[in-house]
Predicted model as a PDB file, atoms N, CA, C, CB and O in Angstrom, pLDDT in the B-factor column:
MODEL        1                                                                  
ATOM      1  N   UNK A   1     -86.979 -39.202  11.845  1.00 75.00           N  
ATOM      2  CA  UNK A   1     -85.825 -38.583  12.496  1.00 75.00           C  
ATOM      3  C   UNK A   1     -85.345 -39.469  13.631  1.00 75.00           C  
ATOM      4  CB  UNK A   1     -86.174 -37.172  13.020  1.00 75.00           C  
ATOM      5  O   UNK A   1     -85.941 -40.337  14.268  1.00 75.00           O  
ATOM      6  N   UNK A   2     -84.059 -38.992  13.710  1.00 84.00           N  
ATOM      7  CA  UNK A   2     -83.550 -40.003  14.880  1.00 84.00           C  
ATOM      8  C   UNK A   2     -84.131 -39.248  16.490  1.00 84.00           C  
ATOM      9  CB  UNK A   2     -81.485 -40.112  14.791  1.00 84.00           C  
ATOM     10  O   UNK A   2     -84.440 -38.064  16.622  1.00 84.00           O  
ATOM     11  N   UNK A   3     -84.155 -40.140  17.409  1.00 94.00           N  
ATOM     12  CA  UNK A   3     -84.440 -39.445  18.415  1.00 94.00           C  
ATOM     13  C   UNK A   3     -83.293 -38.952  19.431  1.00 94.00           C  
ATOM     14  CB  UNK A   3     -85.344 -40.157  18.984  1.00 94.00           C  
ATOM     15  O   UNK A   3     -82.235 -39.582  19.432  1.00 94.00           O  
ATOM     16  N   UNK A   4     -83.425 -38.057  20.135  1.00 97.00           N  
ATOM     17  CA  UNK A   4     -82.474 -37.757  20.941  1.00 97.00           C  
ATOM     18  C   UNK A   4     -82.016 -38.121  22.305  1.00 97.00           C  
ATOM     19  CB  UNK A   4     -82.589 -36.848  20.943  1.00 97.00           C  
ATOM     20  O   UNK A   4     -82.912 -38.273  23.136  1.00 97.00           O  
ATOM     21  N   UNK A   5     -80.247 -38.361  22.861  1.00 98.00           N  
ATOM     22  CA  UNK A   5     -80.599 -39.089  24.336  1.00 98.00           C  
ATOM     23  C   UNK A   5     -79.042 -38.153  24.433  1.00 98.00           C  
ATOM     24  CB  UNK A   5     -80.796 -41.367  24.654  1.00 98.00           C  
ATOM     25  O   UNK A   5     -78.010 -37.894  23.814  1.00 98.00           O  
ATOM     26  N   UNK A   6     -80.039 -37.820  26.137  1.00 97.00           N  
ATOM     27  CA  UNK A   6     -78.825 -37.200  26.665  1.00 97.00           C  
ATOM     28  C   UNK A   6     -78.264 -37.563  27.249  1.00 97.00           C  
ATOM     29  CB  UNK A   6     -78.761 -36.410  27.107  1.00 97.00           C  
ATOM     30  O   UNK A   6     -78.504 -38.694  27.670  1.00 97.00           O  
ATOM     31  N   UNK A   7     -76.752 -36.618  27.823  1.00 97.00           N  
ATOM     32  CA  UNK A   7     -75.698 -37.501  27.854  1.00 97.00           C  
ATOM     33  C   UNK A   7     -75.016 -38.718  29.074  1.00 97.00           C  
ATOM     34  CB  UNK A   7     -74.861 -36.608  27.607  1.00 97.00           C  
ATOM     35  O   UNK A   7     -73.944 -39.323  29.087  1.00 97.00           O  
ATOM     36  N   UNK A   8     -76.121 -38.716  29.967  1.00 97.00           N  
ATOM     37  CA  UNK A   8     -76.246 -40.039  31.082  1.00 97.00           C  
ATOM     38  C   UNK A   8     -76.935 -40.968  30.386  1.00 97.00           C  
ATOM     39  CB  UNK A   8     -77.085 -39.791  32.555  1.00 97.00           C  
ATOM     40  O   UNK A   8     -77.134 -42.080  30.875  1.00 97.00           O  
ATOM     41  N   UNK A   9     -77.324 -40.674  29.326  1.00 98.00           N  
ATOM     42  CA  UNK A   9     -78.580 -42.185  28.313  1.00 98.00           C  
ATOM     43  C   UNK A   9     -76.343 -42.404  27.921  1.00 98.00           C  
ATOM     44  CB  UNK A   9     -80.719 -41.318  25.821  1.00 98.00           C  
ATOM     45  O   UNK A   9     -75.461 -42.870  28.642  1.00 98.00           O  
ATOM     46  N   UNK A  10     -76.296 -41.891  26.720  1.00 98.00           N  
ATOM     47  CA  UNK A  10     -75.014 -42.094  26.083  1.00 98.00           C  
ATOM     48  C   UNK A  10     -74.198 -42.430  27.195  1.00 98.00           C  
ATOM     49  CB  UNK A  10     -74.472 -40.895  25.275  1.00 98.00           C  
ATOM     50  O   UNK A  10     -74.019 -43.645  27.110  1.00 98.00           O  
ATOM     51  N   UNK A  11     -73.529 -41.925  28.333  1.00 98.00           N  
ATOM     52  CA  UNK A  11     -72.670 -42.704  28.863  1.00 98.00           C  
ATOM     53  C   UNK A  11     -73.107 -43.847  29.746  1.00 98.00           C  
ATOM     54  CB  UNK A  11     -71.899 -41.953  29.456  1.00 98.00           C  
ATOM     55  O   UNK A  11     -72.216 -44.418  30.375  1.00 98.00           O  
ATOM     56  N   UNK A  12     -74.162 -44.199  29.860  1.00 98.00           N  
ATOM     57  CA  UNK A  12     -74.704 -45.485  30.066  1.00 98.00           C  
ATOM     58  C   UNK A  12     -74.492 -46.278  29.048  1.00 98.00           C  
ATOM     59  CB  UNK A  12     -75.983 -45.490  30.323  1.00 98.00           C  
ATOM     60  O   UNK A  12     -73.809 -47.266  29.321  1.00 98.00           O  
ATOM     61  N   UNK A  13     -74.869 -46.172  27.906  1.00 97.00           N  
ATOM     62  CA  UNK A  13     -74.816 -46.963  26.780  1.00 97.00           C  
ATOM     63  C   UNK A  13     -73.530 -47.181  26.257  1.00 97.00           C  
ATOM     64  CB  UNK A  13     -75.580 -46.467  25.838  1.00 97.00           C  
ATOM     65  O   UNK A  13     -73.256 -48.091  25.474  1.00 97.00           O  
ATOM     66  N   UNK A  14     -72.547 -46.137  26.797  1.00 97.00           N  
ATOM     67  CA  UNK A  14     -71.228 -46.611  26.010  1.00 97.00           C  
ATOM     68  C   UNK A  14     -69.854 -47.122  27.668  1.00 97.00           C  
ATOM     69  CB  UNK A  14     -70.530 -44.700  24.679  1.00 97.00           C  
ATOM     70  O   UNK A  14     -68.626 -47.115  27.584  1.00 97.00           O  
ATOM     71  N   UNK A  15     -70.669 -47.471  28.886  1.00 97.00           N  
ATOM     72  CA  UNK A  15     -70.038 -47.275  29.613  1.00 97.00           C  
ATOM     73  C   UNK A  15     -68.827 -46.747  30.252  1.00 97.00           C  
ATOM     74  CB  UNK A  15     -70.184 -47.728  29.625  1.00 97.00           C  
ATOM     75  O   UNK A  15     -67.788 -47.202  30.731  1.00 97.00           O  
ATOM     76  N   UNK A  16     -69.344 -45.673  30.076  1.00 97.00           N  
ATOM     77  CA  UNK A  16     -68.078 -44.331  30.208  1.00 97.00           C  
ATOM     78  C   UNK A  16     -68.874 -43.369  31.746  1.00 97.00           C  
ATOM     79  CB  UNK A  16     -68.058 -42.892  28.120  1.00 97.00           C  
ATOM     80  O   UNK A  16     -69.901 -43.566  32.395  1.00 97.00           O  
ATOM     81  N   UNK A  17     -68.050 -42.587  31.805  1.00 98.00           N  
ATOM     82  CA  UNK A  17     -68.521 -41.391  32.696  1.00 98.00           C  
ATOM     83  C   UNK A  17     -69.028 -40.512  31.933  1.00 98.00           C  
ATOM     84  CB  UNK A  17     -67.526 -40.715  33.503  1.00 98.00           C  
ATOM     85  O   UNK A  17     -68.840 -40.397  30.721  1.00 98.00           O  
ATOM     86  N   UNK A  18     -69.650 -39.901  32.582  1.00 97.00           N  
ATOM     87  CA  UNK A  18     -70.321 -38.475  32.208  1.00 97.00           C  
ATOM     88  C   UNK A  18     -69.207 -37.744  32.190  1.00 97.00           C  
ATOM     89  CB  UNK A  18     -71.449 -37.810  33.217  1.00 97.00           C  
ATOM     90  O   UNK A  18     -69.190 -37.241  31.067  1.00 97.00           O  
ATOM     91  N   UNK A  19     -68.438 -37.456  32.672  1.00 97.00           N  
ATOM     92  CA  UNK A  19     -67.125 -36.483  32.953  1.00 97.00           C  
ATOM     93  C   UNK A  19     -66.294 -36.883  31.438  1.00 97.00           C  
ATOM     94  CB  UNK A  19     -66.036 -37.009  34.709  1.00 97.00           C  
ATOM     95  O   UNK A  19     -65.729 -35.977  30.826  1.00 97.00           O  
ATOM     96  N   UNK A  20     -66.277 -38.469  30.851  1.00 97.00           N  
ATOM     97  CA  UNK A  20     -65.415 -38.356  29.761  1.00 97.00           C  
ATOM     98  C   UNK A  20     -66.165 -37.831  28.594  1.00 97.00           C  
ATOM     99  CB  UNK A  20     -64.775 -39.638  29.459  1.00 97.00           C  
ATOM    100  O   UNK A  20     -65.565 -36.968  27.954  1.00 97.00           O  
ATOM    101  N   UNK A  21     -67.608 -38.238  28.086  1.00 96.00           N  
ATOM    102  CA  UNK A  21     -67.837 -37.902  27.371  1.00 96.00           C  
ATOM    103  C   UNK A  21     -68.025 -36.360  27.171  1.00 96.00           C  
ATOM    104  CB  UNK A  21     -68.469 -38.595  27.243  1.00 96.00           C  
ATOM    105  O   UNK A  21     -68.172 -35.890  26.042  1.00 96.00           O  
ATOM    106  N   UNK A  22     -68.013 -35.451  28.502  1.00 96.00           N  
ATOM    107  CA  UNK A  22     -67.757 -34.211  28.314  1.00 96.00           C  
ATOM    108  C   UNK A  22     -65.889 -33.611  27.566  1.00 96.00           C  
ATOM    109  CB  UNK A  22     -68.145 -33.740  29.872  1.00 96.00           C  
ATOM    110  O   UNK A  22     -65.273 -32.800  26.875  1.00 96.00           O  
ATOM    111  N   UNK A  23     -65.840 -34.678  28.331  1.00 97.00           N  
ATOM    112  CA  UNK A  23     -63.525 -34.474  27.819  1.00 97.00           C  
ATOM    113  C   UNK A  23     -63.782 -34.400  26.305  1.00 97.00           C  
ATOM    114  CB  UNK A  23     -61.914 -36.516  28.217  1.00 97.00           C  
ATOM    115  O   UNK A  23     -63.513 -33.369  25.688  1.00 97.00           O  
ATOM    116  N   UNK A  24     -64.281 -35.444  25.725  1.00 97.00           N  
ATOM    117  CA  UNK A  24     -64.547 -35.890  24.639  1.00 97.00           C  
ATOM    118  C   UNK A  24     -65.244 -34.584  23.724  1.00 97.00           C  
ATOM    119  CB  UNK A  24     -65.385 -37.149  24.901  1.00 97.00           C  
ATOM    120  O   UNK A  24     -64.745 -34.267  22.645  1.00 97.00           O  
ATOM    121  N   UNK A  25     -66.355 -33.927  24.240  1.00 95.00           N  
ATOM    122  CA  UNK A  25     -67.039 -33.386  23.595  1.00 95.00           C  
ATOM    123  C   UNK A  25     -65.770 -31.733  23.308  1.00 95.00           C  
ATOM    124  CB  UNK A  25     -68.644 -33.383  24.442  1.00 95.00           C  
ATOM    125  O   UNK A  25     -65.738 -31.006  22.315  1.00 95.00           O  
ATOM    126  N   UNK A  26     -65.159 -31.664  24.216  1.00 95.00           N  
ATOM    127  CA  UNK A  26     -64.288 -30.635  24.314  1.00 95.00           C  
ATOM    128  C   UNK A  26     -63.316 -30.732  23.290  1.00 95.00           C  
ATOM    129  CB  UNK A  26     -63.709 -30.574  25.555  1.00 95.00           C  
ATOM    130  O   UNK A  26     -62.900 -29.703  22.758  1.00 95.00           O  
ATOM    131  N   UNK A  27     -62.919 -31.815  22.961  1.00 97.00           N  
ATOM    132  CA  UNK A  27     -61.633 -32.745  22.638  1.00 97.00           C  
ATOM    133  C   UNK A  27     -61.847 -33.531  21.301  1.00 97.00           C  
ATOM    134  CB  UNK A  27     -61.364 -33.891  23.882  1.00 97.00           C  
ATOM    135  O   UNK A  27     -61.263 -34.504  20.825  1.00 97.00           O  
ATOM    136  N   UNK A  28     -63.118 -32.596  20.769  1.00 94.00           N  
ATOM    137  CA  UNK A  28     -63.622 -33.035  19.805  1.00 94.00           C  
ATOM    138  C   UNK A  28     -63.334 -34.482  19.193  1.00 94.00           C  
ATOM    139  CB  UNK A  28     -63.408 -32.159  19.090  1.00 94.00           C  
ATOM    140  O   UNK A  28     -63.033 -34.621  18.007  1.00 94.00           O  
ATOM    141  N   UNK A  29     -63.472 -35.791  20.286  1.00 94.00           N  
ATOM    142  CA  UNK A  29     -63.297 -36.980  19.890  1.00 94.00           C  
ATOM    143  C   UNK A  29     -64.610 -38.137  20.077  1.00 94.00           C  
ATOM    144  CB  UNK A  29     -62.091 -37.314  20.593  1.00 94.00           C  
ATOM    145  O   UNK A  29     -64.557 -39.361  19.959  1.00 94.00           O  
ATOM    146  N   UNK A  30     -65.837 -37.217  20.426  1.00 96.00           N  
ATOM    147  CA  UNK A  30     -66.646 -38.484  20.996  1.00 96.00           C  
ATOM    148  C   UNK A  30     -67.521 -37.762  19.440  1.00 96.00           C  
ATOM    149  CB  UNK A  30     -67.540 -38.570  23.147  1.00 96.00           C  
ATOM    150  O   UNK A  30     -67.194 -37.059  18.484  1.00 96.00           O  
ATOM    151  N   UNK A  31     -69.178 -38.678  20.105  1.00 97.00           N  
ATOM    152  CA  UNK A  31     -69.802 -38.703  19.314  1.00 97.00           C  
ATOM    153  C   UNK A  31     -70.259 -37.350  18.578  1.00 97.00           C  
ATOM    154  CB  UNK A  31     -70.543 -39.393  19.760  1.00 97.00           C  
ATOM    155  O   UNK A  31     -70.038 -36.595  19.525  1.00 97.00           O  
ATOM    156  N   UNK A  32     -70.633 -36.693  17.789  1.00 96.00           N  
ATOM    157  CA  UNK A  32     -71.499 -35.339  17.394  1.00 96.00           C  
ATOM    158  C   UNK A  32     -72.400 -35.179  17.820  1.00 96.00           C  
ATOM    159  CB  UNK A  32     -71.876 -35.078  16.310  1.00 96.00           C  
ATOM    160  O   UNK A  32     -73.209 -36.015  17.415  1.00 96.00           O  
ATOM    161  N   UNK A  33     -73.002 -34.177  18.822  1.00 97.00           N  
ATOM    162  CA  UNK A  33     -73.901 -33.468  19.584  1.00 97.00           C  
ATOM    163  C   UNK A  33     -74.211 -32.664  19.723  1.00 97.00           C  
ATOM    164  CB  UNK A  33     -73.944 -33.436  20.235  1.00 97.00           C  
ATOM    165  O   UNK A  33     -73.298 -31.854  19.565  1.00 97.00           O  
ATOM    166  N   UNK A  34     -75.636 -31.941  20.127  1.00 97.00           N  
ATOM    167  CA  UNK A  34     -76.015 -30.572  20.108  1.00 97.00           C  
ATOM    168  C   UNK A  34     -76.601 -29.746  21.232  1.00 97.00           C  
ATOM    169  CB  UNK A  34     -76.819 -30.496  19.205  1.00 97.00           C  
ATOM    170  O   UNK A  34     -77.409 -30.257  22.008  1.00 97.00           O  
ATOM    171  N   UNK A  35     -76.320 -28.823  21.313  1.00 96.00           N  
ATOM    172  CA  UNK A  35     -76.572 -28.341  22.351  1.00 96.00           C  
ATOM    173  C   UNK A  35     -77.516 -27.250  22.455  1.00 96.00           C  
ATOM    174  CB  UNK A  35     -75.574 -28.102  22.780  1.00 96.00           C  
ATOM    175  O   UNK A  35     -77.222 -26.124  22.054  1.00 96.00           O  
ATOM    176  N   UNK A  36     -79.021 -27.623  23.151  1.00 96.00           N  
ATOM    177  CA  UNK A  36     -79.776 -26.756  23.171  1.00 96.00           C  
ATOM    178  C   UNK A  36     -80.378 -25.638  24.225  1.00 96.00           C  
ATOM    179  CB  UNK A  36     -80.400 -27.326  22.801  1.00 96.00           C  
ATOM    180  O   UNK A  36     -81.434 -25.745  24.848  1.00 96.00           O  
ATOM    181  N   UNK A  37     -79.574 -24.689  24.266  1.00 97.00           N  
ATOM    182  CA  UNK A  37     -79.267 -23.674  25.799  1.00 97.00           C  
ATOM    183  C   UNK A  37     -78.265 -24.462  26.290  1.00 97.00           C  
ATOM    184  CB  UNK A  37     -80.628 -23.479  27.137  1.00 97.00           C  
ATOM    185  O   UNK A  37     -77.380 -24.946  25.585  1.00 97.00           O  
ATOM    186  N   UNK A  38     -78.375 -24.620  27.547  1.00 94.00           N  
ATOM    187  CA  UNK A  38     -77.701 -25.334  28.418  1.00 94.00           C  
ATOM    188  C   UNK A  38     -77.278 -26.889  28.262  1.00 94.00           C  
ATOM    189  CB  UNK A  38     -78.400 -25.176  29.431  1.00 94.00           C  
ATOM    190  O   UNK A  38     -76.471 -27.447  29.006  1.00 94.00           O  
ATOM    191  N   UNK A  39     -77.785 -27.349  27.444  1.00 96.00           N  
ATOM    192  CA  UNK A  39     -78.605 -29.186  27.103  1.00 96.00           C  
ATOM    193  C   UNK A  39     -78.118 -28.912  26.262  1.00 96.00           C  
ATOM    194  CB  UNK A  39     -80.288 -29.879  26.974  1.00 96.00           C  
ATOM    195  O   UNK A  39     -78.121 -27.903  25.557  1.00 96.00           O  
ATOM    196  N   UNK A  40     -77.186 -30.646  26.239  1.00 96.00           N  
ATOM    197  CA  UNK A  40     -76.397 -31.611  24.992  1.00 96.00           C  
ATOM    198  C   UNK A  40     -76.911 -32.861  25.052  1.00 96.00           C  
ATOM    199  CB  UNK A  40     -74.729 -31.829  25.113  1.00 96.00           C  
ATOM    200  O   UNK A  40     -77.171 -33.695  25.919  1.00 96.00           O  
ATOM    201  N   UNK A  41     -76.991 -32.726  23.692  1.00 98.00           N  
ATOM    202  CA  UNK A  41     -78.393 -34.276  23.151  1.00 98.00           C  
ATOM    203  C   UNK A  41     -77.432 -34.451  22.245  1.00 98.00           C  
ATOM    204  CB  UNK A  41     -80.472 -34.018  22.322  1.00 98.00           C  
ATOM    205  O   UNK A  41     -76.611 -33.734  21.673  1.00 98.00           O  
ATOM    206  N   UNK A  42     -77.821 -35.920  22.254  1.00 98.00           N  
ATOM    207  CA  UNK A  42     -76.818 -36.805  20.943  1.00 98.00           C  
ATOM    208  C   UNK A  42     -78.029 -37.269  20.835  1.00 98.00           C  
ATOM    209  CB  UNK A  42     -75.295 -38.045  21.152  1.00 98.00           C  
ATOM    210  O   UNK A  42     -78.950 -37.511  21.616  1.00 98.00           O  
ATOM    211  N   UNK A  43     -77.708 -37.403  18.854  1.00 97.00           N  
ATOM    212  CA  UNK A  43     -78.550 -38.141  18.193  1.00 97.00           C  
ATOM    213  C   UNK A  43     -78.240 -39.679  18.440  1.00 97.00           C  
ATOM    214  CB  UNK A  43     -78.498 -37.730  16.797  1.00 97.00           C  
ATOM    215  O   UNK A  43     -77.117 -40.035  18.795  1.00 97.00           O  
ATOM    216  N   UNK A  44     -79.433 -40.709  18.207  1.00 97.00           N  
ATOM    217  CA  UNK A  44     -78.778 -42.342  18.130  1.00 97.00           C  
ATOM    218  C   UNK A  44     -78.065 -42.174  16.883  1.00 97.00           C  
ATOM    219  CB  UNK A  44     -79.986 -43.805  18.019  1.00 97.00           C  
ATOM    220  O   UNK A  44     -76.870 -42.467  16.917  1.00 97.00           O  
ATOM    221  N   UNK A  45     -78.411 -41.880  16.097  1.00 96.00           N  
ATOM    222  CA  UNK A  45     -77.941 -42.200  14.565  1.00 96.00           C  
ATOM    223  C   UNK A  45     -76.464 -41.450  14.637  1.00 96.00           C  
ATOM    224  CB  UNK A  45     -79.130 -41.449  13.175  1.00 96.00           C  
ATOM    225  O   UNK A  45     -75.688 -41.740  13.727  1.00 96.00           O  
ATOM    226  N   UNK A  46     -76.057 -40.606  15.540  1.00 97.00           N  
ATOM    227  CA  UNK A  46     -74.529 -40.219  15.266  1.00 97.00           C  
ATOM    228  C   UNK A  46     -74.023 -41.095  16.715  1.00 97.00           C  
ATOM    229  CB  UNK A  46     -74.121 -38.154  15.221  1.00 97.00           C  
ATOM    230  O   UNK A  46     -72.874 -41.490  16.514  1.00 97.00           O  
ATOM    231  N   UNK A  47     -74.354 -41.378  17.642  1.00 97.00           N  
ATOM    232  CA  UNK A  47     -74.281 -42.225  18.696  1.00 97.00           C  
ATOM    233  C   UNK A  47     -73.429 -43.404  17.555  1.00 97.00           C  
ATOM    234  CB  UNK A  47     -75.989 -42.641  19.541  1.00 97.00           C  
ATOM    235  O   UNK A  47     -72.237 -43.539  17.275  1.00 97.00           O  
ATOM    236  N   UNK A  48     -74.536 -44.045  17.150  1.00 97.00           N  
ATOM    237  CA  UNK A  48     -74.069 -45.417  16.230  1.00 97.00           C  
ATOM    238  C   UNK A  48     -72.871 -45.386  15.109  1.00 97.00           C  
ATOM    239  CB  UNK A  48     -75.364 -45.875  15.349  1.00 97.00           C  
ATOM    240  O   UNK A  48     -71.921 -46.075  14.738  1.00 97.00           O  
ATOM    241  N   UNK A  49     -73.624 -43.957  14.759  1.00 97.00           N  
ATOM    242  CA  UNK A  49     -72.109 -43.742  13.588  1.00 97.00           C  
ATOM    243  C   UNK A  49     -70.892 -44.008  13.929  1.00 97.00           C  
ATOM    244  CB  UNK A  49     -71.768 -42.344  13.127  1.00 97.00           C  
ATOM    245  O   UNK A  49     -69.980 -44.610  13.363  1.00 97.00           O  
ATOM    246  N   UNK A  50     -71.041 -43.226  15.422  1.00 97.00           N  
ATOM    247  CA  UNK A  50     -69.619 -42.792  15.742  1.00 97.00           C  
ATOM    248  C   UNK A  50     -68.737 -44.536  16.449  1.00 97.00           C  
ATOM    249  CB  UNK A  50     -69.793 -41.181  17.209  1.00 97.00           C  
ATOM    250  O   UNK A  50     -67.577 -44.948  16.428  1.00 97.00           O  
ATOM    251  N   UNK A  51     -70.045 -45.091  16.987  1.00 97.00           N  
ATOM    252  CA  UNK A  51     -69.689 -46.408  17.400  1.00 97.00           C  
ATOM    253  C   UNK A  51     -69.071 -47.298  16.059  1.00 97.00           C  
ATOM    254  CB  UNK A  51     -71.064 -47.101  18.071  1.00 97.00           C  
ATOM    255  O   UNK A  51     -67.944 -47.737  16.285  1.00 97.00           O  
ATOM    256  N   UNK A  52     -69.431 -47.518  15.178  1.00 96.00           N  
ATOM    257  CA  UNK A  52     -68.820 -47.929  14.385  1.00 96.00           C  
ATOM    258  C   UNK A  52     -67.433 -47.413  13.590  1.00 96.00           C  
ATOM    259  CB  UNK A  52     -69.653 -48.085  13.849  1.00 96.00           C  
ATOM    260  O   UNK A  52     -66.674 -48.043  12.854  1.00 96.00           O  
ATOM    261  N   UNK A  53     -67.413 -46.336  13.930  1.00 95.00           N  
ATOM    262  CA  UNK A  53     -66.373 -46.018  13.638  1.00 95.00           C  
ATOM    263  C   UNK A  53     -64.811 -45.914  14.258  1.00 95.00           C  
ATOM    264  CB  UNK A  53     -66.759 -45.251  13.363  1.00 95.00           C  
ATOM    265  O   UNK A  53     -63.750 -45.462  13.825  1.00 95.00           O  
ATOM    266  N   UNK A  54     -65.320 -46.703  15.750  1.00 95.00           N  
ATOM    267  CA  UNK A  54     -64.169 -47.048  16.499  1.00 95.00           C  
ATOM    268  C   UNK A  54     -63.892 -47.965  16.821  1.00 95.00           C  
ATOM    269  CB  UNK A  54     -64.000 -46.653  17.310  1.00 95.00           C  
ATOM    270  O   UNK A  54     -63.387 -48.142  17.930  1.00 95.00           O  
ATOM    271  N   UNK A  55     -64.242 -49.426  15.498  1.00 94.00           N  
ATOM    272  CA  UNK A  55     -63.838 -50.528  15.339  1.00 94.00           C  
ATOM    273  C   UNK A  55     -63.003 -50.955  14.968  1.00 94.00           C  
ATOM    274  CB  UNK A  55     -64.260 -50.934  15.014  1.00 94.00           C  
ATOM    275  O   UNK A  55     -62.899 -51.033  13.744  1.00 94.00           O  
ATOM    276  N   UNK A  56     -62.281 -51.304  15.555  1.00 92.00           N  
ATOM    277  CA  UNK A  56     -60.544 -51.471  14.908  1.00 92.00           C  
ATOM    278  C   UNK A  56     -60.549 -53.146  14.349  1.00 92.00           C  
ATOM    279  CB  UNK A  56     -58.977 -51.228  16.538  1.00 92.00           C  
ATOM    280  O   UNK A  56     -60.965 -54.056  15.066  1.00 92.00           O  
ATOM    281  N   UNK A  57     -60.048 -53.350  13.041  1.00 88.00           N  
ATOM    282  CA  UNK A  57     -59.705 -54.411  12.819  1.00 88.00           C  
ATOM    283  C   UNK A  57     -58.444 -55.322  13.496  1.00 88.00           C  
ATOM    284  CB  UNK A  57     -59.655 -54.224  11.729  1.00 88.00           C  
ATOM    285  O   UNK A  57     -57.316 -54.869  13.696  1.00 88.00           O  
ATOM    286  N   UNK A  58     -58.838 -56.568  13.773  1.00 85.00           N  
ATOM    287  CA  UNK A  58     -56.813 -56.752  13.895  1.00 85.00           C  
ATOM    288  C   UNK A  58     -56.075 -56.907  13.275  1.00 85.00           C  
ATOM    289  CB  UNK A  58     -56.140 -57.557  14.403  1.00 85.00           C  
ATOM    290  O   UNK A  58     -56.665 -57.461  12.348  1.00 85.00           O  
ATOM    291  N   UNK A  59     -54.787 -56.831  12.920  1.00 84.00           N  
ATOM    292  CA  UNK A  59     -54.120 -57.050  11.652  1.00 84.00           C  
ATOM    293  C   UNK A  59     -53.975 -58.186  11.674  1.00 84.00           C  
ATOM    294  CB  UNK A  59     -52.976 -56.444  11.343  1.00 84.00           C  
ATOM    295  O   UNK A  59     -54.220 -58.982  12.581  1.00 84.00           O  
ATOM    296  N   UNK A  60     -53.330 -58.441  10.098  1.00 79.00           N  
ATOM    297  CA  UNK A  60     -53.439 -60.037  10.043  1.00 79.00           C  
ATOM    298  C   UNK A  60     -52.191 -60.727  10.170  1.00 79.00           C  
ATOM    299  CB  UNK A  60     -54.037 -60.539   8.739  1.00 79.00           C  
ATOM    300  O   UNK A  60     -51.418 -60.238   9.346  1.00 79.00           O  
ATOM    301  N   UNK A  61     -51.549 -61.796  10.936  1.00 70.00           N  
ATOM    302  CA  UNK A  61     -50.892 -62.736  10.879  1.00 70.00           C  
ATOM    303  C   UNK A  61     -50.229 -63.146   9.845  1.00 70.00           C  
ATOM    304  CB  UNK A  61     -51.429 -63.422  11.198  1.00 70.00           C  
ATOM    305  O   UNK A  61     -50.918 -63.990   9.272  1.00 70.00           O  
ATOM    306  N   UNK A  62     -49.289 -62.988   9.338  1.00 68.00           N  
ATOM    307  CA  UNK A  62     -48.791 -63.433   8.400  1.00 68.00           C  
ATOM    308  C   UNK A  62     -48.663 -64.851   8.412  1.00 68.00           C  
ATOM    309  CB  UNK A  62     -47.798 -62.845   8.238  1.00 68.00           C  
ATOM    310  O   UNK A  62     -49.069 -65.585   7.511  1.00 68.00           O  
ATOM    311  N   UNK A  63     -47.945 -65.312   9.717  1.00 68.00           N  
ATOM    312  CA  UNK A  63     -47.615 -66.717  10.141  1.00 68.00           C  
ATOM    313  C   UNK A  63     -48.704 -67.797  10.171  1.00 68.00           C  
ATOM    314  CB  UNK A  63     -47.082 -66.656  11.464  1.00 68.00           C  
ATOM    315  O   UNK A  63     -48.440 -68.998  10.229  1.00 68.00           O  
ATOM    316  N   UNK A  64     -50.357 -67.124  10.113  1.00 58.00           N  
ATOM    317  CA  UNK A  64     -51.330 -68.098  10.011  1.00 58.00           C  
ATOM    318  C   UNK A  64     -51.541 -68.851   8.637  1.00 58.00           C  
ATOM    319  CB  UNK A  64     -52.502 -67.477  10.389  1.00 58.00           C  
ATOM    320  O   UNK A  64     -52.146 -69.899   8.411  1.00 58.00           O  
ATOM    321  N   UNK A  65     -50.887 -68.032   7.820  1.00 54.00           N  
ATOM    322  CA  UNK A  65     -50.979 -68.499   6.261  1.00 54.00           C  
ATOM    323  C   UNK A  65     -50.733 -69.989   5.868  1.00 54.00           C  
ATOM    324  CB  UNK A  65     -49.917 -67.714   5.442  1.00 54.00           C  
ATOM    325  O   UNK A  65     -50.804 -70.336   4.689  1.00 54.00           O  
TER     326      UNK A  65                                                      
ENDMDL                                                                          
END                                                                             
């Protein structure tokens, strides 16, 4: 299983605030997380997912051809 890090591990790791990744969690745009009582844990494995998934390619140049 993946292990869990809460959400000052995650906004350390994604250098953000604590305050956005809460915006985020509201705003259903950051990573998938769970909340146990009071406590929100992100998995690494959706941590990473979600990191990869906000890799934007650049488009390509036509003119480099």
């Amino acid at each position: 299983t993946s292990p869990w890090l809460t959400r000052p591990e995650v906004a350390d790791r994604l250098r953000v605030a604590e305050k956005t990744l809460a915006q985020w969690a509201h705003q259903h745009k950051g990573p998938k997380f769970a909340k146990f009582g009071k406590h929100v844990r992100y998995r690494i494995s959706d941590v990473e997912a979600w990191e990869q998934d906000q890799i934007v390619e650049a488009p390509h140049d036509s003119r480099s051809r």
